[in-house]
N, C-alpha and C positions, 0 to 999 in steps of 0.2 A: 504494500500500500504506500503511496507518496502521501507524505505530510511537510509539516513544518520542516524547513531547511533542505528537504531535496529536490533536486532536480526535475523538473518536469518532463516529458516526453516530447522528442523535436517533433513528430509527427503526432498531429492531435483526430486528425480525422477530414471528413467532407462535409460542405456546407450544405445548404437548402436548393445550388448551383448546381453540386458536385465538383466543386472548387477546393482541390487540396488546402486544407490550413495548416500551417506550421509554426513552433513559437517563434523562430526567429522572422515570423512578420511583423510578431509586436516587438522588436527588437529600440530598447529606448524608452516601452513605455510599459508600465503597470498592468498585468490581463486578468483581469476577473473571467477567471472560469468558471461559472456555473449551471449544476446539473438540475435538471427537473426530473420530476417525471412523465411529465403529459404534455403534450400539445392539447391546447383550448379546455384544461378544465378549470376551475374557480381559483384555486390559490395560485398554479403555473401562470393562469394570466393576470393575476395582480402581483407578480413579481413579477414579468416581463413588461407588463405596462410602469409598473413604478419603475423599470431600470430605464425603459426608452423615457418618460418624463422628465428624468435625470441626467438622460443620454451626454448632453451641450456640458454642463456640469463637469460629470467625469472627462469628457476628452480635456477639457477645461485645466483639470485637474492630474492629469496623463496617464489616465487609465483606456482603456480599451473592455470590450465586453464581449465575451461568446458565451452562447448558450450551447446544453449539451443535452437530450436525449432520445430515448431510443427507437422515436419515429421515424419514419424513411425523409427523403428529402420533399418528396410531393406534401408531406403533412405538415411540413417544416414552411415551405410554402405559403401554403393556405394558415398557417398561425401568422406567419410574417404580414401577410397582407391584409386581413383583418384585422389586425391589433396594430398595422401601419409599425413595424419593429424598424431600428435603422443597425440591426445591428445581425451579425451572420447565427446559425444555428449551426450545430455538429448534426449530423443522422448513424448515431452512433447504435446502426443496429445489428452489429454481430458483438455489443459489449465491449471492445477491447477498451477504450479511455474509462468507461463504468470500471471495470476488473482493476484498471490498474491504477487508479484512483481509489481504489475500493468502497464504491459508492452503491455496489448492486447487492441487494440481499433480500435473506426474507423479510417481509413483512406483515401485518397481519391491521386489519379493518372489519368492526363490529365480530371478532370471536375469529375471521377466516384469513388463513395464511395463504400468500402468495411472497411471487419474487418482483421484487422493481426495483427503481431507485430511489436513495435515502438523498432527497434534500439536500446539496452543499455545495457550498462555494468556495474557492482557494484563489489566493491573490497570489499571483506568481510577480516577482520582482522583475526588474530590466535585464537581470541575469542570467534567468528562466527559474529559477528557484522558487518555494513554494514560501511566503514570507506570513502569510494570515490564512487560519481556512474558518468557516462558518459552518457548525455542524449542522445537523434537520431543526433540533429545539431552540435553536439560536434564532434561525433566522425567521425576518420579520416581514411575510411578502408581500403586505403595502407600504414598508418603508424600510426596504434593502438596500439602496441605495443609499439613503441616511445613514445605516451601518457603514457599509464600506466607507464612505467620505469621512467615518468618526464626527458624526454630526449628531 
């Protein structure tokens, strides 16, 4: 699992495009990587809505922003342009940034287990290093953004 102080992975995955991402594009600035679970459901889009609200903000501030989960790039899409996102998505559906993040497990809603992803964000520095991460109970998904910024 990547945490605090390790290195991030140069190859993060493919966007909503199918557009390789890699961390040295953010080379320079701050990457808030964070993982959802879902494309279009209640809390995913009021943490994606609050990050693009913020979006001018953070670059402002020299951060950059990907989102990460394990919808295909068509679903990735259609959340991007409904919710008007300015910012790219991973389609991270064979797991591997989930796995190596260690962000994929079980989980369990009203009594019933399943597997997803567990909520979390990780600030990788201008080095690629992992400097802050936000675990599930942390985060705050209509004012994520205000975390990050330490506001």
């Amino acid at each position: 699992m990547i945490g605090i102080g390790t290195k991030a992975p140069e190859y993060l995955g493919r966007d909503e495009n199918g557009n390789e991402i890699r961390l040295q594009d953010f080379a320079g600035k701050k990457l808030v990587l964070y993982f959802y679970p879902k494309d279009s459901t209640p809390g995913c889009t009021q943490e994606a809505c609050n990050l693009r609200d913020n979006y001018e903000r953070m670059l402002a501030k020299g951060y950059a922003v990907v989102g990460v989960s394990v919808q295909d790039e068509k679903s990735h899409k259609r959340f991007i342009e409904k919710n008007n996102l300015p910012f790219p998505l991973i389609a991270d559906t064979d797991m591997t940034l989930n796995n190596a993040f260690g962000v994929w497990g079980e989980k369990s809603m009203y009594g019933r287990k399943y597997m997803g992803t567990f909520r979390t964000t990780f600030i990788i520095d201008e080095e690629g290093k992992v400097e802050q991460v936000f675990g599930p109970k942390e985060i705050k998904v209509k004012a994520h953004a205000e975390q990050i910024l330490g506001e």
